[in-house]
N, C-alpha and C positions, 0 to 999 in steps of 0.2 A: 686138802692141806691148806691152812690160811699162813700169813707170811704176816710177822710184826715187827716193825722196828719201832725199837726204843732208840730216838736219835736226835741230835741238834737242829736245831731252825734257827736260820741267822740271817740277817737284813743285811745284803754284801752291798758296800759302797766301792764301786770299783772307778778304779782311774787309770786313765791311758797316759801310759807315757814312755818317752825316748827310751831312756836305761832302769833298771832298778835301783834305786835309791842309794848308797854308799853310806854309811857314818859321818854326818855334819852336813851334810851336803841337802841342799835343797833344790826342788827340779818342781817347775811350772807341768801340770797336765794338760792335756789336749781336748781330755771329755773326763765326762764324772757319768755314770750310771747307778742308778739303784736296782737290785733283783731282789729276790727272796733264792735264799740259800740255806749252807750247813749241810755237810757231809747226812746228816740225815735226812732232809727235807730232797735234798738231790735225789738220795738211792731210792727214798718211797715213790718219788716223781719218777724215777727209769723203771721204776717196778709196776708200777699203775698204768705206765705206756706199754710196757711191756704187754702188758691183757691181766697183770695177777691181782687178785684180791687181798691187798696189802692194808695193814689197820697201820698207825702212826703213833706211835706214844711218845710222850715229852711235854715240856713245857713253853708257854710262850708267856711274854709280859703283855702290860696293855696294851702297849704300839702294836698287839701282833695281830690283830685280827686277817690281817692280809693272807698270812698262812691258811686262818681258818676255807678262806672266798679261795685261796690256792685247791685246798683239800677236793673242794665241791667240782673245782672245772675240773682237776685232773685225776678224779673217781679217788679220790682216796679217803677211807674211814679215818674219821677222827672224832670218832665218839671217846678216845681213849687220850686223847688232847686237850691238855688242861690251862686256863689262862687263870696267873696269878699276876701278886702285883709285883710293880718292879719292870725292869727293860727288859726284852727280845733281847736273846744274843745277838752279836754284829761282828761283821770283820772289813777291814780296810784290806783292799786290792790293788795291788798294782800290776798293770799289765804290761810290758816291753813291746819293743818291736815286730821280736819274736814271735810275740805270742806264749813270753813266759810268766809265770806269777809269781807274786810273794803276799802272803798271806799274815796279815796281822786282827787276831781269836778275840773278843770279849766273849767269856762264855753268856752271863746275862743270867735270863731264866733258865737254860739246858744244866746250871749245874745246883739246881734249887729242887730233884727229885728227893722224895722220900720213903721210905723204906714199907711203909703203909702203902705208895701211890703203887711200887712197883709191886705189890701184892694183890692187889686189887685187880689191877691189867693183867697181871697172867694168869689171874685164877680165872678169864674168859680162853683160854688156849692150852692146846690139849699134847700129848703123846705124841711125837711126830711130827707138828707146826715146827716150821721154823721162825726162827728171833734172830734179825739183825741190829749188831751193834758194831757203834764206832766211838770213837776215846773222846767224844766231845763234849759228855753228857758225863756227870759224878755217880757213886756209887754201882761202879762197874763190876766190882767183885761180887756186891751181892746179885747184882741181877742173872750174872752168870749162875752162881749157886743156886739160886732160887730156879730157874729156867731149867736146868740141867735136873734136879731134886723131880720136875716135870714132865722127863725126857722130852724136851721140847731140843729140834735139832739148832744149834748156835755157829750164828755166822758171824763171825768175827772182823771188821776192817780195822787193825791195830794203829790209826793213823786220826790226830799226831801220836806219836811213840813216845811214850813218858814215861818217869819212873812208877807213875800212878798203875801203871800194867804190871806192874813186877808182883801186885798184889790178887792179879787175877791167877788161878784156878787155868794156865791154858791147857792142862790135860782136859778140859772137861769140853771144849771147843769143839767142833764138829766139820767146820769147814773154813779156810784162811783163806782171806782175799787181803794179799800188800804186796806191796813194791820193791825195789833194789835195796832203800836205805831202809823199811822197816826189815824186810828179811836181816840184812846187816846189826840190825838193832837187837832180833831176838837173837839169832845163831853166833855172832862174831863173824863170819866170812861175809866176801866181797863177791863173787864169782856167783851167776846164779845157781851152776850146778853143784857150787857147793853148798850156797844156801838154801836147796831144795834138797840135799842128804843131809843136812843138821836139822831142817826143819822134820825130814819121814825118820832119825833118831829120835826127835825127843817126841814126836806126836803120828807113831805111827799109823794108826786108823782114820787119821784125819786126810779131807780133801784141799788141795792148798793149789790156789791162784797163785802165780808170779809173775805180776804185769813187768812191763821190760821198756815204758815208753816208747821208741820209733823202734824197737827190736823187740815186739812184738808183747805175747805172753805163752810161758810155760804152766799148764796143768797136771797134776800128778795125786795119783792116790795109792793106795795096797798092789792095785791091778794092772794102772796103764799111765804114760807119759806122754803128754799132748803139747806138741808147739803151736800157734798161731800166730802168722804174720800181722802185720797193720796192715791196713787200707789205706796207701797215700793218697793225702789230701793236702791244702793251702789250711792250714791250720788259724785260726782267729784268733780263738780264746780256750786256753788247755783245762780251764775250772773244775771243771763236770768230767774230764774226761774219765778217771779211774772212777767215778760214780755211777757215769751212766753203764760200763763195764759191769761193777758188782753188781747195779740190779738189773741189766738181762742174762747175766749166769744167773742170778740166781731166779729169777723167771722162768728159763730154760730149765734149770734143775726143779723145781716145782710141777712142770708142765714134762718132765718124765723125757725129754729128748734125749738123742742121741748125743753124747759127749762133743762130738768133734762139729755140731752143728750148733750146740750152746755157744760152744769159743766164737764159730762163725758170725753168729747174732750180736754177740757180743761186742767185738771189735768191731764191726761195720756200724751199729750205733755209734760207738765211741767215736768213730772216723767221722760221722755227720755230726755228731756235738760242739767238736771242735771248732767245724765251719761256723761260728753263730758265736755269736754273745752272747755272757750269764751264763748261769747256773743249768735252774731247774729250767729256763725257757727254751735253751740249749737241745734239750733231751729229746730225741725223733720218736713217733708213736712206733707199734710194732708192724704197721701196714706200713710202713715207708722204710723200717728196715727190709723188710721184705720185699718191697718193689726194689728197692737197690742191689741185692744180693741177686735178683731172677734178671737183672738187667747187663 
């Protein structure tokens, strides 16, 4: 089983600072950092840590080489990674005291795919492969049809939540990985367990993550209901944290594990990510989730 995302790569400029910004207000930072980022680039980097054979589709501008030298150290295939002209996506960070973020998107080159490139990329993946996607990257509808037309299984991170989703196909989805406000987004309820029975109404067959931040996450599919707690930590930086999440479930589900030892893997990376700055540099390999979990 190979595992592909079609996903964003974004040059994160992040800044530390006191509070989160307010309307008119201007606030001096403490530090500036640059990482390589994007909701994609993240999940292929926890999924290549993870041990999986993960390919990367998308696009980068000139500035992007950096992703490509990413690809190489952190085993990730990007024969399927295409550099056109024009900018890299980017996003402005800010990070609180907390350790909370606000996130401000240029998409760049992530929403310059087309309908040709995503034809090409999956007529190398078969019956079965899973395709991860997240909403940062254009022409999401068709990739899902196209994907699905393949039975290739689809992993969905609906995040950011836009109206752009209202045009996808989610009966056709395979597995849900989101949060409290996207759940809220698709179902209308606020409660998780109500929006994990609006979610098993409208997509019965489907496997669906419901991460919960410091209260954990709920799993749920046809057969069985799984909590997992967090792993408390001194939290750094929260970036990565729901990325490195999606890609060791979905590592763990590739690698055929037992359910309640996925969620395990899972959340204990997330709990080391946070300890650390950035994105993808954040993301712990899977011999150091494992020495942590045996200790």
């Amino acid at each position: 089983m190979k595992v592909l995302n079609i996903g964003s790569l974004n040059l994160d400029h992040v800044y530390q600072v006191d509070h989160i910004l307010m309307p008119g207000e201007t606030e001096s930072s403490s530090s500036l950092n640059h990482f390589l980022g994007g909701k994609g680039m993240n999940q292929s980097t926890a999924l290549a840590k993870a041990g999986v054979e993960v390919y990367h589709g998308g696009m980068i501008g000139q500035d992007g080489q950096p992703f490509l030298d990413a690809c190489k150290e952190y085993g990730i295939h990007d024969e399927y990674l295409k550099q056109i002209s024009g900018e890299t996506g980017h996003t402005i960070i800010q990070i609180d005291r907390n350790a909370q973020n606000c996130i401000l998107l240029f998409g760049g080159a992530n929403q310059k795919l087309t309908k040709e490139y995503i034809d090409e990329t999956l007529s190398h993946f078969d019956a079965g492969d899973i395709l991860l996607l997240q909403n940062e990257v254009n022409l999401l509808p068709y990739i899902v049809d196209a994907a699905y037309a393949r039975g290739m299984q689809i992993a969905l991170n609906p995040s950011p939540y836009d109206a752009k989703l209202d045009a996808v196909d989610m009966t056709k989805i395979s597995i849900f990985l989101l949060n409290e406000v996207e759940g809220n987004q698709i179902t209308g309820q606020t409660e998780p367990e109500d929006i994990l029975a609006g979610m098993r109404r409208r997509f019965p067959h489907a496997k669906i993550v419901l991460t919960l931040g410091s209260d954990g996450a709920i799993y749920q599919d046809e057969h069985q209901k799984l909590f997992q707690p967090i792993f408390k930590v001194q939290a750094v930086d929260t970036t990565a944290a729901g990325d490195t999440f999606t890609g060791y479930f979905l590592a763990g589900l590739a690698e055929g594990l037992d359910m309640a030892e996925v969620l395990r893997r899972s959340a204990k990376a997330a709990s080391i990510a946070v300890t650390r700055p950035g994105a993808a540099p954040s993301i712990p390999y899977r011999q150091e989730v494992l020495d942590a979990l045996a200790q």
